[in-house]
C-alpha positions, 0 to 999 in steps of 0.5 A, a space after each residue: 157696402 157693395 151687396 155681394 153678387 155671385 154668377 156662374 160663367 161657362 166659357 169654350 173655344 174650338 178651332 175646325 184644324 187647330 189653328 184653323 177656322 175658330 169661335 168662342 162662346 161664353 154664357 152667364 149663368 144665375 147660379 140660383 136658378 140657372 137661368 142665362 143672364 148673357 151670352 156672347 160668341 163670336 167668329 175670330 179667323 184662324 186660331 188655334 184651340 187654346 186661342 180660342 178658349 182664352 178667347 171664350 173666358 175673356 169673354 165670360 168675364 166681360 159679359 159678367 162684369 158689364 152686368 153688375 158695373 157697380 159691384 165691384 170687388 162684391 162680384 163672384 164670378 165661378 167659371 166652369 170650362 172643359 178645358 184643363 190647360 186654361 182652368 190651370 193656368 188661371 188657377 196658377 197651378 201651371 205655368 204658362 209658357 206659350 207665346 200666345 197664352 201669355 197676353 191672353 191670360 193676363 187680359 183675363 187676369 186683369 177684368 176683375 180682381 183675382 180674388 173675385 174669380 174662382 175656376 172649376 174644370 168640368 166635362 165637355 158634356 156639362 159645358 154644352 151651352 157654351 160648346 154650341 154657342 163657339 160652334 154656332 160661331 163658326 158656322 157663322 163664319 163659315 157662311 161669311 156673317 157674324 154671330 147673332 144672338 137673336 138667332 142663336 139656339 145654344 140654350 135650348 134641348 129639344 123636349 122629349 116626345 117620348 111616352 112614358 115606358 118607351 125606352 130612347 133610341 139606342 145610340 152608340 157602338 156596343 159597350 158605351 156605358 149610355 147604349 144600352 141603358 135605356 133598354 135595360 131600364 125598359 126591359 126591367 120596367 117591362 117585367 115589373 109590369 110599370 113604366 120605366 124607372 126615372 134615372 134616379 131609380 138606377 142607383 137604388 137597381 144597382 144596390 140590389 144583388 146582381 142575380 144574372 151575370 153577378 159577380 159573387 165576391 169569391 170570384 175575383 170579378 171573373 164571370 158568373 156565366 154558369 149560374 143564371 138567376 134563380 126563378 121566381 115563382 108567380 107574385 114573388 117580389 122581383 129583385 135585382 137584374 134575375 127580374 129582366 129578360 134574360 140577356 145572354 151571357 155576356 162577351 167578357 174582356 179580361 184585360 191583363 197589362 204585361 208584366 215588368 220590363 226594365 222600363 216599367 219601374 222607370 217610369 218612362 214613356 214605352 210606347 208602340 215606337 220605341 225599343 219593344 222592350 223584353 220582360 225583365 226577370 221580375 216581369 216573368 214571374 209577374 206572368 207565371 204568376 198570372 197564369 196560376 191565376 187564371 189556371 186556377 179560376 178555370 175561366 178564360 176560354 180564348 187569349 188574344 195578345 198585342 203584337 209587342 214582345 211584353 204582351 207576347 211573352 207575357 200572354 205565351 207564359 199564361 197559354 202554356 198553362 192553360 194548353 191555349 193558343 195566342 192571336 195577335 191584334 195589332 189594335 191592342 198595341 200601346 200608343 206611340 208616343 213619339 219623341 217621348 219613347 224612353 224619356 220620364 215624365 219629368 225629361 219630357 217636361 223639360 224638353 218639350 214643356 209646352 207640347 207636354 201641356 198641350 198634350 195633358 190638357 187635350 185628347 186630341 194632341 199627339 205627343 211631339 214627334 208625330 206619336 198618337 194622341 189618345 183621341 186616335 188611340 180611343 177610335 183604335 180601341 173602339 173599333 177592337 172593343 166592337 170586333 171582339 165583343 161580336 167575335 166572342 159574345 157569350 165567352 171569356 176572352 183574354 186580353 194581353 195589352 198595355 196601360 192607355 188600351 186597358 184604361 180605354 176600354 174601362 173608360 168607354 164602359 163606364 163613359 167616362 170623358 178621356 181626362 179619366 185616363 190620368 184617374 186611374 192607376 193600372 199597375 204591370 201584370 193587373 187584372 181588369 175585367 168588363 162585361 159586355 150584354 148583347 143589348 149594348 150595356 157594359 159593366 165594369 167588374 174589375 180595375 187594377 186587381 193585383 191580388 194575384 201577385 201578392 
């Protein structure tokens, strides 16, 4: 009897243009110590994305099975890809449609036997080995020559020349989640008198009291700008963010989605090019109600809308009540979804399949019909995250968008890949709040509060 051998393939695939220049690369992994075994990657000429990433899990599996030729059926291979569109089709969960796919799929399927084989999706920040190894193929074939292995950098992190107690270089625009963490943990460090506390540490920080900046559970997850921390006397044991240096109050995003249209409990596509639809009768209560909301918590200092009719009138219904006036950011609009304006998710799958495929399994395809893909939608919202947060740092802004530009900004707070997009559930008139500190870190305080409808 054969004895059993387990190995961990991480494959990717990249395409410059999609199809364009494209490269795969795959590495075999040691699940035990983590060590690569194999790696292979390779230039392919013009392909498309998911060519390419087929490409790379062929290639995964071959390198595996020409490791252990005599194992047989006793060989586990677990393949881990960021990419959704391959990991579900092999699995078997989606169909597969596309002419290209097809072939590609079934050499995959044909390597080892299916039942040798598992599949596991993971973030394109876990598959970075694999993501270097494509690209070194590329620029392999950019610069006219194939990949080397000798040659090849693609398991390697440069090590850290940092001193212990010296925060990392702060990478990122204001609000992503990893910007401004190394600072905080130093500043804490720096007021404890220690070297700053390893990642680890974090989770026990963030079950302590948010002294400065909490949220207390009356509050509904609005801001706590008018009670600082308490201080501490000298010797006094130092708990919770009150032991930082103070750092100010922060710019709070209060994101209110608009209230129902006649769309909404459809469930179709209602995007930024479609009918701009009016709030229907239930909409309108749902935004009366958001405004005793907010009147009530006394909170919300300025209210920004996007352009569509059902964030106006929704944001005009809450204006009246606090005696404020409404701007208008065209940021803020929802995405275009193209032809899929108006249709259901099921409509469009039957329509247009495989570009609802592609689309689920990449944020960088737009919807058929030349709407917006999210990875367009992210950068919109990005650069309206950074204005806002300087324009209205240490105040409360309210925010009147849509589904995909509230799930974004909790996203990029969080830093979170765009697959998160399709985790999260944000229903009409719902309250989601996140914090932004002047040294660059968010805080997600709120997602989905519907509370106030109730």
């Amino acid at each position: 009897m054969s004895v059993a051998r387990q190995v961990v393939v991480e494959a990717d695939g990249g395409s410059r243009g999609n199809p364009g220049p494209a490269g795969y690369g795959a590495v075999v992994i040691d699940p035990a110590t983590g060590e690569p075994l194999a790696e292979t990657a390779e230039y392919i000429g013009v392909a498309t994305n998911n060519v390419a990433e087929y490409r790379g899990l062929i290639a995964g599996l071959t390198a595996a099975k020409a490791l252990f030729p005599d194992a047989g059926e006793a060989l586990r291979v677990h393949v881990r890809m960021d990419s959704k569109l391959v990991v579900e089709q092999m699995s078997g969960r989606w169909k597969i449609k596309h002419p290209d796919m097809k072939p590609l799929a079934a050499r995959a399927a044909a390597i080892l036997p299916p039942s040798s084989v598992t599949y596991e999706w993971i973030p394109r920040a876990q598959n970075k080995h694999a993501d270097r190894l494509a690209n070194e193929a590329m620029d392999a074939g950019r610069d006219g020559r194939q990949w080397e292995a000798s040659a090849s950098t693609a398991a390697l992190d440069p090590p850290s020349a940092r001193t212990p107690g010296t925060p990392p270089p702060v990478q990122g625009p204001p609000g992503d989640q990893a910007a401004g963490a190394a600072r905080a943990r130093a500043a804490l460090a720096a007021a404890r008198g220690t070297a700053a506390p390893a990642a680890d540490a974090l989770f026990s920080l963030a079950e302590e009291p948010a002294e400065s900046g909490g949220v207390p559970a009356e509050s509904g997850g609005e801001p706590t700008d008018a009670h600082p921390a308490p201080q501490q006397s000298a010797g006094a044991p130092q708990t919770g963010w009150g032991a930082a240096p103070d750092l100010g109050a922060p710019a709070t995003l209060v994101l209110l989605r608009h209230g129902e249209t006649a769309l909404t409990p459809e469930k179709r596509f209602s995007g930024s090019g479609g009918t701009d639809p009016e709030l229907s009768a239930v909409g309108r209560g749902q935004a009366e109600r958001a405004a005793e909301h907010f009147a009530a918590l006394g909170t919300v200092q300025e209210i920004v809308s996007s352009p569509l009719r059902r964030c106006r009138e929704t944001a005009v219904a809450v204006a009246a009540r606090l005696g404020l006036d409404v701007r208008i950011d065209e940021s803020l609009r929802e995405t275009d979804f193209g032809a899929w304006e108006g249709l259901t998710f099921g409509e469009v799958r039957e329509r247009y399949g495989d570009d609802l495929t592609a689309w689920l399994a990449s944020p960088d395809t737009a919807p058929t019909g030349g709407g917006e893909s999210f990875a367009e939608v992210a950068e919109r919202i990005a650069a309206a995250r950074d204005r806002l947060v300087a324009r209205y740092a240490g105040r409360t802004v309210l925010l009147v968008t849509h589904v995909t530009p509230i799930k974004t900004f909790v996203r990029l707070a969080l830093g979170a890949p765009p697959e998160a997009l399709f985790r999260m559930e944000l229903s009409a008139a719902s309250i989601s709040t996140v914090a932004y500190y002047g040294d660059g870190n968010a805080s997600v305080r709120l997602l989905n509060d519907t509370s106030h409808l109730r």
